[in-house]
C-alpha positions in Angstrom: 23.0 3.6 0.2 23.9 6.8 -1.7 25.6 4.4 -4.2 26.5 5.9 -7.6 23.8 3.7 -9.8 25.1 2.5 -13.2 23.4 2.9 -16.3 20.4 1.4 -16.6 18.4 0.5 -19.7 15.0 0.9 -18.6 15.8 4.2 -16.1 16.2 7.5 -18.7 18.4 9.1 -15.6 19.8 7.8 -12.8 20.9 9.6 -9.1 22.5 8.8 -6.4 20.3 6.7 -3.9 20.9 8.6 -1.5 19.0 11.7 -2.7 16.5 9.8 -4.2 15.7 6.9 -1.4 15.4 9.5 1.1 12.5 11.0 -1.1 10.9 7.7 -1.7 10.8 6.9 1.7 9.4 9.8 2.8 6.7 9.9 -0.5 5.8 6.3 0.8 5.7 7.6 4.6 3.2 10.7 3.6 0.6 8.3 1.7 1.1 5.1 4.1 0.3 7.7 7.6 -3.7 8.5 6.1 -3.7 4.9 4.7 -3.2 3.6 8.2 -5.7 6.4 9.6 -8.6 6.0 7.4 -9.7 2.4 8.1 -9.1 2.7 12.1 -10.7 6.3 12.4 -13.8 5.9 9.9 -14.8 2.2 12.3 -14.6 4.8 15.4 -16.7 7.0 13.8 -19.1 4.3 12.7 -19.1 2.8 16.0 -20.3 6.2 17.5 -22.7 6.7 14.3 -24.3 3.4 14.1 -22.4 0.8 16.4 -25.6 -2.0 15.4 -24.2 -1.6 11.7 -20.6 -0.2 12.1 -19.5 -3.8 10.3 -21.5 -3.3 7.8 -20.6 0.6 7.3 -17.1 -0.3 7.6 -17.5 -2.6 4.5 -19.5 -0.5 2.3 -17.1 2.4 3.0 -13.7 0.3 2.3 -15.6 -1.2 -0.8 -16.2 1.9 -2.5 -13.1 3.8 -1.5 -10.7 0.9 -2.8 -12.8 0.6 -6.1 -12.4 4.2 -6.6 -8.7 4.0 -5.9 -8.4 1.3 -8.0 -9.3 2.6 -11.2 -7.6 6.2 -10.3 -4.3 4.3 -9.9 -4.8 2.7 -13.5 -6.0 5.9 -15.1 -3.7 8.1 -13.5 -0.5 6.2 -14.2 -1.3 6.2 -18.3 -1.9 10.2 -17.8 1.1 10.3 -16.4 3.2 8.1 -19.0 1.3 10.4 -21.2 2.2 14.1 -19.8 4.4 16.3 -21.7 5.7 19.1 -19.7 8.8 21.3 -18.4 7.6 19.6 -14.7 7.6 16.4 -16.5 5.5 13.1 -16.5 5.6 12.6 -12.5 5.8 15.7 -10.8 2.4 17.8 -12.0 0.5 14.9 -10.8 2.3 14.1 -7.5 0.6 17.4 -6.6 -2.7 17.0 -8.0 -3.4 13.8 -6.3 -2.3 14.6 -2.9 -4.3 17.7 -2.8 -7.2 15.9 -3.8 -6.7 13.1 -1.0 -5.7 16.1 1.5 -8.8 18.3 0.4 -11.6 15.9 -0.1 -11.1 14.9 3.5 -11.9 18.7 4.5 -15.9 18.7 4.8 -15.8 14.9 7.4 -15.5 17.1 9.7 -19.2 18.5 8.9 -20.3 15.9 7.6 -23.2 13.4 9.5 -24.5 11.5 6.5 -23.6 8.1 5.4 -23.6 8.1 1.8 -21.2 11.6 2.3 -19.3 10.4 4.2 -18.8 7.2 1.5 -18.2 9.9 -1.3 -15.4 12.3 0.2 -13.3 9.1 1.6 -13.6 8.1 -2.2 -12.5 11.1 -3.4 -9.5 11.0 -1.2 -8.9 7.6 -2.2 -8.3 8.6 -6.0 -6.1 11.2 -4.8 -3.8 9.1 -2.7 -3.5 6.4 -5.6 -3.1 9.1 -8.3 0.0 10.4 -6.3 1.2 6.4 -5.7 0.6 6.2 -9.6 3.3 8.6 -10.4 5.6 7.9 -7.0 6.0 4.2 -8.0 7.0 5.2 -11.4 9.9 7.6 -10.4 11.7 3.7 -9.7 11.7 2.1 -12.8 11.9 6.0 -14.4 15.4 6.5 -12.3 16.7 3.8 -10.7 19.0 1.1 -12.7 18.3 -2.6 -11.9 21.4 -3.4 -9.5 19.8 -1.0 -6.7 16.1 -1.6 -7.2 16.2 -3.7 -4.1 17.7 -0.7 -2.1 15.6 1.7 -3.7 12.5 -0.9 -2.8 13.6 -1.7 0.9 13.9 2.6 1.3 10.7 2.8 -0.4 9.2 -0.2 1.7 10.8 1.3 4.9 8.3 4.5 4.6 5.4 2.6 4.2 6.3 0.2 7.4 7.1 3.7 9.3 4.2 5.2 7.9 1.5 2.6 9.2 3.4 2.4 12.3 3.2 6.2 12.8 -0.2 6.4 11.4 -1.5 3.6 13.8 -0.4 5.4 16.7 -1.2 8.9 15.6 -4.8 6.6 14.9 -4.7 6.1 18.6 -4.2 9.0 19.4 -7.5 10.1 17.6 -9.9 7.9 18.5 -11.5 9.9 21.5 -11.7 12.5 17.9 -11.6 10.5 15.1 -13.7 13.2 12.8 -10.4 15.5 13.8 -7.6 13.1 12.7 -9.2 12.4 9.9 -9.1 16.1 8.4 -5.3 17.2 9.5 -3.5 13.9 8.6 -3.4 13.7 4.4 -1.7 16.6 4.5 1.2 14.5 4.9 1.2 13.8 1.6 0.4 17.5 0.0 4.2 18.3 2.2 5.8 15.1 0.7 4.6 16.0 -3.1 6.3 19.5 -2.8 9.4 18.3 -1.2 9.7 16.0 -3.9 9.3 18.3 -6.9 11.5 20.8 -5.2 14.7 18.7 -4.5 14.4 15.8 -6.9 15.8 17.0 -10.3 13.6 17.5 -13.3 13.4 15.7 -16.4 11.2 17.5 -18.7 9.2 15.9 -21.2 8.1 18.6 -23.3 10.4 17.0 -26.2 8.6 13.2 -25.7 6.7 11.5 -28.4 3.3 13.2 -28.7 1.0 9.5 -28.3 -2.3 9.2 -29.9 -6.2 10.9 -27.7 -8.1 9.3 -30.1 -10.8 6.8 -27.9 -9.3 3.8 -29.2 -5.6 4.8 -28.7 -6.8 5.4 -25.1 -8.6 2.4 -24.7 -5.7 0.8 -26.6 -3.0 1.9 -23.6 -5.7 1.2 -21.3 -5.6 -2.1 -21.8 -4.0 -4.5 -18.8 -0.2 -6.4 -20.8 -0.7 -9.9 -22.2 2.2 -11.1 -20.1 2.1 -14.1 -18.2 4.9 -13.2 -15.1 3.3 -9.9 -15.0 0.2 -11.2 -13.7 1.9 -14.4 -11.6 3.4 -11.5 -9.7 -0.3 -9.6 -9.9 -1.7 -12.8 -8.7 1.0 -13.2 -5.6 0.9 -10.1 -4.4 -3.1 -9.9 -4.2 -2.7 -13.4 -2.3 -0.1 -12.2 0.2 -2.0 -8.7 1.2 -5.6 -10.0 1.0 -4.3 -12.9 4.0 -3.2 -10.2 5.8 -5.9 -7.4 5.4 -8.5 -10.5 5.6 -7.2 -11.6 8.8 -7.1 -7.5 10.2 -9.6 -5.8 8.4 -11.4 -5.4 11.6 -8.7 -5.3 14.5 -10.3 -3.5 16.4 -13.4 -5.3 16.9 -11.1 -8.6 16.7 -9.3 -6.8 19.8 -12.5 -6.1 21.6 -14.7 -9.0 20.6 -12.7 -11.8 20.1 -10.2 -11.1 23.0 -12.4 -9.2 24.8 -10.5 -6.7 25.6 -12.2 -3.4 27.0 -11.4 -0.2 25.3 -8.5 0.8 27.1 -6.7 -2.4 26.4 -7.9 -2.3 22.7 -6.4 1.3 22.5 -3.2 0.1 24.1 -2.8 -2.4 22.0 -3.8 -0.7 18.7 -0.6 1.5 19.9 1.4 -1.3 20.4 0.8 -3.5 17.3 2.0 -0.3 15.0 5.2 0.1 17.6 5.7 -3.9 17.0 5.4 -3.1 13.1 7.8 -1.0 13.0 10.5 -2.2 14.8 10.2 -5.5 13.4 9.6 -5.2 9.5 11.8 -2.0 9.5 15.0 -4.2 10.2 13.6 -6.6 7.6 12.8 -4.1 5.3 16.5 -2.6 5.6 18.1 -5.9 5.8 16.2 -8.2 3.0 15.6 -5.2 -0.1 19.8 -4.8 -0.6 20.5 -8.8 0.3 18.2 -9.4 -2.7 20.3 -7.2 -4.4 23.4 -9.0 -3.8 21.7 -12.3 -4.2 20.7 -10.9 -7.5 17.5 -13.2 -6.4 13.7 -11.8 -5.7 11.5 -15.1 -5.5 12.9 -16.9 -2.5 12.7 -13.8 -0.5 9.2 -13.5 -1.4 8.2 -16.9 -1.0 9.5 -17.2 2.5 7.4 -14.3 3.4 4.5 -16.0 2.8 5.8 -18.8 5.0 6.4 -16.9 7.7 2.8 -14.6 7.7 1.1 -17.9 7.3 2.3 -18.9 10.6 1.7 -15.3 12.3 -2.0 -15.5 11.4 -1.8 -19.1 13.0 -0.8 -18.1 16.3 -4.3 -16.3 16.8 -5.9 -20.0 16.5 -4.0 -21.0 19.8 -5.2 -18.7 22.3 -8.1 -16.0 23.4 -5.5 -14.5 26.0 -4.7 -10.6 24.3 -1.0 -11.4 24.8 -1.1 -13.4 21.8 -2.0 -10.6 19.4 1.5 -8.7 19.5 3.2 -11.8 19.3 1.4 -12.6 16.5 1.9 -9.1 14.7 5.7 -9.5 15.6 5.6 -12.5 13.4 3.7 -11.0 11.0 5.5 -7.8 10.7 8.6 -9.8 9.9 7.0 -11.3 6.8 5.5 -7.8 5.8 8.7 -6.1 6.0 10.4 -8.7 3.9 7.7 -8.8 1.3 8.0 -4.9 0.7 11.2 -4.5 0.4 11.6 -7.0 -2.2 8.6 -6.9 -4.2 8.7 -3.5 -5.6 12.2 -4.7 -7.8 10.4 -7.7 -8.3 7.3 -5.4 -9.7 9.7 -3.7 -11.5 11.4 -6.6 -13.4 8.2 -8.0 -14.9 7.4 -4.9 -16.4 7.0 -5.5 -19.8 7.2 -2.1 -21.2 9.2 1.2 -20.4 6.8 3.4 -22.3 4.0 2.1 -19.8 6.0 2.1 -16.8 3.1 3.6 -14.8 0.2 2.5 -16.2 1.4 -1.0 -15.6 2.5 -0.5 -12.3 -0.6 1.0 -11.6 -2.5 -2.5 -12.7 0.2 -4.2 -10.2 -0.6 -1.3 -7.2 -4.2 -2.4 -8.1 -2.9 -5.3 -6.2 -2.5 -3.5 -3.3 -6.4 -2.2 -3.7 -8.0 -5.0 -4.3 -7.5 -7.0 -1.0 -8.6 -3.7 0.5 -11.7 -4.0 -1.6 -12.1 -7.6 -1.0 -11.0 -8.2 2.7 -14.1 -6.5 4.6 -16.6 -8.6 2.5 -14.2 -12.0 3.0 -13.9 -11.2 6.7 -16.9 -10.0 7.5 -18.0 -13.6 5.7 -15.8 -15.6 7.2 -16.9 -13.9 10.7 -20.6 -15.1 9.8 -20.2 -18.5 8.8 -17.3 -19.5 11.7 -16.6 -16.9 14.1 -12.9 -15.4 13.9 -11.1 -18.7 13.8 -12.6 -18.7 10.5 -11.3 -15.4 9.8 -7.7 -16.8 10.5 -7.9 -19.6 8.9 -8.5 -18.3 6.0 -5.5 -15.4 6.0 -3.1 -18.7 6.8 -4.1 -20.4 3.2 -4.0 -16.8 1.2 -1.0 -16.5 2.4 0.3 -19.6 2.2 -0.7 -19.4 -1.6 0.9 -16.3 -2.5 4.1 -18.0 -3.1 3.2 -20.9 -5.0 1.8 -18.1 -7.7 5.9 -17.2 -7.8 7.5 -20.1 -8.1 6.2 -20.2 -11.8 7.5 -16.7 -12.2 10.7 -17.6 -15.1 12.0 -13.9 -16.0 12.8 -13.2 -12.2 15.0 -15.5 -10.6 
């Protein structure tokens, strides 16, 4: 993988993928570990807090946070295509978000009230998506198209490795989830100052000064009227909103569906982010460069669907435990494949150089918005029929991501 890229007419400089997949993946590890954490830890904590409401605290808190995240990943990717600097458009805010993720997370550990609690996991969440913003960017800024699936599977690879990690570190902290909760994002303030110190800088002092007058602003704010842009939007929302619906609350699925006590439920909490890793790494490794030479995203993606659709349908057949790690082996192998191939495929819709960020931040809003949605849909779907409901209903999201691809005509 440390391939000589050619040149690419989107990328303004291109580096060997070596040097710069190693950085992605370990970008996409630092942001992925806390990612994994927060949801796991903060239902602990509730569970001690309140356990008659912890659901419903869970909900509210993953609501707000994503929404939050959302619109920093948006805003923060068109100040970043905007930035003119000797650090240039990416670096300056790789910094600035992670140290707002790592440092808004500081005062949990004081911290006893609800609604504070709801504000400073916020706050970390615009930090973490303002660093993503300007991470996912460096792809389409630096990689040409005949390695975007490498650079993808790399940058996929850190993001399996970091939830794997982060879901046993998660473990680890559940006795002291307050504790974990505070060290953690500064994962990602290490990873931001690796990256600035060993990726080369392109300065964009020099770049064409663009318009702060309001409706220049709300001009570039503005999602792209492009129909595959939002075919992939729509696919990728399906995909991750089956999964995060059918284990948005795993640990309660662990301990009241399966009834497992909480030593089990820790075990396997362990377990399931071993299983992810070992299983959607080799995916993620394999699939991202066979797209490549395929020169083909959609079937890759497609089948991934396929094959989480029938993960989430293996919890419908039985109540023993032992079913839930073959299930996530299943499922992993559709996550891995979907990551490492859907980044190029992200990257190949984009409509727009100029807005590289900015539109990739309205696609990573993808990733947000089945965080935002999934507690509400599960927690629903939990009311009106039990988990098998909840299942049920991350089969047929999944299932549906792919049909919104097959209409996809600028990606093959």
């Amino acid at each position: 993988m440390s391939t000589r890229a050619e040149p690419s007419p989107r990328g303004i400089y291109t580096v060997k993928l070596g040097r710069f997949g190693v950085l992605a993946l370990i970008g996409a590890l630092s942001w992925a570990i806390p990612s994994a954490n927060y949801g796991t830890l903060s239902q602990s904590l509730f569970a001690t807090m309140d356990p008659a409401n912890k659901i419903q605290m869970a909900a509210v808190l993953a609501t707000a946070s994503s929404v939050g995240g959302a619109l920093a990943v948006i805003i923060g990717g068109l100040a970043s295509d905007r930035t003119r600097s000797g650090w240039g458009k990416r670096k300056p805010w790789l910094l600035a978000g992670s140290l707002l993720a790592a440092t808004s997370m500081a005062p949990i550990w004081f911290t006893t009230s609800f609604p504070l609690l709801v504000v400073e996991f916020t706050a970390s969440q615009i930090g973490l998506n303002i660093m993503v913003a300007a991470l996912s960017a460096l792809v389409p800024d630096r990689v040409a198209k005949n390695l975007l699936g490498r650079a993808s599977a790399l940058a996929g690879l850190g993001n399996l490795l970091g939830s794997a990690v982060g879901a046993v570190v998660a473990s680890g902290f559940l006795p002291t989830p307050k504790l974990g909760l505070v060290i953690v994002p500064w994962t990602m303030v290490a990873a931001a100052i690796a990256i600035c110190l060993f990726l080369p800088t392109i300065p964009s002092r020099d770049a064409p000064a663009r318009p702060l007058a309001p409706r220049a602003l709300l001009r570039d704010l503005a999602p792209p009227a492009d129909r595959d842009f939002w075919l992939v939007f729509a696919g990728r929302v399906a995909f991750l909103l089956g999964l995060l619906t059918t284990f948005a609350y795993q640990l309660y699925i662990l301990t009241d569906y399966f009834k497992a006590d909480d030593a089990v439920a820790q075990r396997m909490v362990a377990l399931s982010g071993i299983i992810l890793a070992a299983g959607a790494g080799v995916f993620t490794v394999v699939m991202g460069p066979l797209s490549d030479k395929a020169k083909r995203r959609k079937p890759f993606v497609i089948g991934a669907g396929v094959v989480g659709a029938a993960g989430v349908s293996l919890l419908l057949t039985s109540h023993n435990v032992a079913i839930f790690p073959i299930s996530m082996g299943a499922m992993s192998l559709a996550y891995g494949t979907f990551i490492s191939v859907d980044q190029a495929l992200m990257v190949e819709v984009l409509p727009n150089q100029a807005n590289a960020a900015r539109d990739l931040g309205f696609l990573t809003v993808a990733n947000s918005m089945p965080g935002i949605l999934a507690p509400g849909v599960a927690g629903l779907l939990v009311t009106l029929g039990g988990y098998p409901a909840v299942f049920l209903g991350g089969l047929t999201l999944t299932l549906v991501s792919g049909v919104f691809l097959v209409f996809v005509k600028r990606v093959r």
